[in-house]
C-alpha positions in Angstrom: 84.5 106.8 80.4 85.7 106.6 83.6 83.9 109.4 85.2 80.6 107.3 84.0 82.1 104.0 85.6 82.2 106.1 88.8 78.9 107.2 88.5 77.7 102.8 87.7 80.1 101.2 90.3 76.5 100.2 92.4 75.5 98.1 88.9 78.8 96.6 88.0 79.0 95.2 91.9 75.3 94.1 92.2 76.4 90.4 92.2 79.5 89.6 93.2 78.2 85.2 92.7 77.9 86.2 89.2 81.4 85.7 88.2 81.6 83.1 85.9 84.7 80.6 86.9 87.4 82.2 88.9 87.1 86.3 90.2 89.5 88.8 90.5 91.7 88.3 93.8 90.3 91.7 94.4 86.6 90.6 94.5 85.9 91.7 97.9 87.0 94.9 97.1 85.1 97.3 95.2 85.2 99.0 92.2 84.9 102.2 93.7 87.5 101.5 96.0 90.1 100.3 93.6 90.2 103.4 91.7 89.4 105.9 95.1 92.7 104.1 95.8 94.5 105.0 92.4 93.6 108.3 92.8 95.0 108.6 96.5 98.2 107.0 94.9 98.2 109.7 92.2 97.4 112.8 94.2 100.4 111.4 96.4 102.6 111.3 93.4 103.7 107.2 94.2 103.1 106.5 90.2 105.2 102.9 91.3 102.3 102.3 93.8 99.2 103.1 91.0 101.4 100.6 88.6 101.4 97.7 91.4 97.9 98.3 92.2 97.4 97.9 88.6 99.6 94.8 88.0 97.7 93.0 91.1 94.2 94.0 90.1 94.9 92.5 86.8 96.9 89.5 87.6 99.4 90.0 85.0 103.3 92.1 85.4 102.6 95.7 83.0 105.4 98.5 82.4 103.6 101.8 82.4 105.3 104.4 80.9 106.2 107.8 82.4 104.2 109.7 79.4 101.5 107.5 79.8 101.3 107.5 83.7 101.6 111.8 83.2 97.9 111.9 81.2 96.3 109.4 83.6 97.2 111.3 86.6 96.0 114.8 85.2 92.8 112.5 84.2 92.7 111.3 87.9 93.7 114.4 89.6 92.0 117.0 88.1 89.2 115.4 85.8 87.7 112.5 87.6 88.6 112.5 91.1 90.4 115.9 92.7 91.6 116.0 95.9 88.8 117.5 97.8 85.9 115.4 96.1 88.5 111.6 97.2 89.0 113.3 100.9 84.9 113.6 101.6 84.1 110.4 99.5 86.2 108.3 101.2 84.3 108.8 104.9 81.0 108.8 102.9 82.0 105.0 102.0 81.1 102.3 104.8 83.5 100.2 106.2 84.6 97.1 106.0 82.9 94.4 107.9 84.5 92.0 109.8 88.3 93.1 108.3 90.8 90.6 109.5 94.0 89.6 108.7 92.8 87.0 106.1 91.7 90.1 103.9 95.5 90.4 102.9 93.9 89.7 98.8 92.9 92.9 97.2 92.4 96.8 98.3 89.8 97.9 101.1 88.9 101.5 102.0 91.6 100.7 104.9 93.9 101.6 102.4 92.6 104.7 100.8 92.2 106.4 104.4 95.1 105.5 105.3 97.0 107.1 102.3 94.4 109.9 103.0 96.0 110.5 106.6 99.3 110.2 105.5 99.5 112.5 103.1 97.5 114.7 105.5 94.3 115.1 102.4 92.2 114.9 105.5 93.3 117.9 107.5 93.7 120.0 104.4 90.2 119.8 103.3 88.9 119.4 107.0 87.3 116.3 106.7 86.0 114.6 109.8 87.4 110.9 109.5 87.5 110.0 113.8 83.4 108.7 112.8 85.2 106.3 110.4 88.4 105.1 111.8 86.0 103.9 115.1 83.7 102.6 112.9 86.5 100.6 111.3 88.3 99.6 114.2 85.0 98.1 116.1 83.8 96.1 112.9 87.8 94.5 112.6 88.0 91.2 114.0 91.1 88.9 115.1 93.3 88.4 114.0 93.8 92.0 113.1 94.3 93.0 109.8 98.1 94.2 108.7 97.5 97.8 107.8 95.0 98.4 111.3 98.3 99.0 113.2 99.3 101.2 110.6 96.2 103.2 110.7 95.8 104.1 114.0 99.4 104.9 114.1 99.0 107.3 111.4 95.6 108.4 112.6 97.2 109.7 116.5 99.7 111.3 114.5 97.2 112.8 112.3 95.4 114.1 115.3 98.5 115.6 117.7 99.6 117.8 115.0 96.0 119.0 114.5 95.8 122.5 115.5 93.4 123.3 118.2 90.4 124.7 116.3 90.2 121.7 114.2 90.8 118.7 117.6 86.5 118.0 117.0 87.3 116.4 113.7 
């Protein structure tokens, strides 16, 4: 079921003015990137980090338990989105324009790639992210979003312990 919602995120997002009353807080944010983001969390292992993501999405406080967290992340990291296949779809996926710090509400690719670096995903599988970090950082505008710090921190970090042969990435 999910691997098919993956495969339909371009229909469920067609129009975002079709909500009827009041949207997620997450409406800006999509589909895709929600659960490109849960995955992230799950290859990472921070199971209290896919539960917040989950509690916010929803609106509502939820206790997940530990056996029940176990089959979604085998579901996650093995079934619907492994490692490799999140690392290269994550750059595929354009930025987001005009990020600022008033986009505190909800998840943005920001995220994901930034989880990406920090677990070093991106190195591992050799996927060139510099393309989509500059990308990022000329379509933010002031004031600067709370994570873009963050990211370019982790992103020089990223790239000093780079050996090398990989420095064109």
């Amino acid at each position: 079921y999910v691997k098919w919602l993956v495969r339909e995120e371009s229909y469920f997002e067609k129009s975002p003015a079709s909500c009827s009353g009041k949207c997620m807080e997450t409406a800006r944010s999509s589909f895709g990137e929600m659960l490109l983001l849960m995955a992230i969390h799950f290859h990472s292992g921070q199971l209290s980090a896919v539960c917040n993501l989950v509690c916010s999405t929803l609106g509502m406080r939820l206790l997940l338990r530990p056996a029940s967290t176990a089959r979604m992340k085998v579901a996650f990291t093995q079934d619907i989105f492994p490692e490799q296949v999140v690392s290269s779809h994550a750059v595929r996926v354009p930025v987001t324009p005009s990020l600022n710090a008033a986009d505190v509400a909800g998840f943005f690719l920001v995220h994901c790639i930034y989880q990406l670096l920090k677990s070093r995903a991106c190195s591992k599988h050799r996927v060139p992210i510099k393309t989509w970090v500059y990308r990022q950082l000329c379509e933010s505008r002031p004031p600067l979003h709370p994570l873009l710090p963050s990211l370019v921190e982790v992103y020089v970090s990223w790239i000093l312990t780079l050996s090398p042969s990989k420095n064109q990435q």
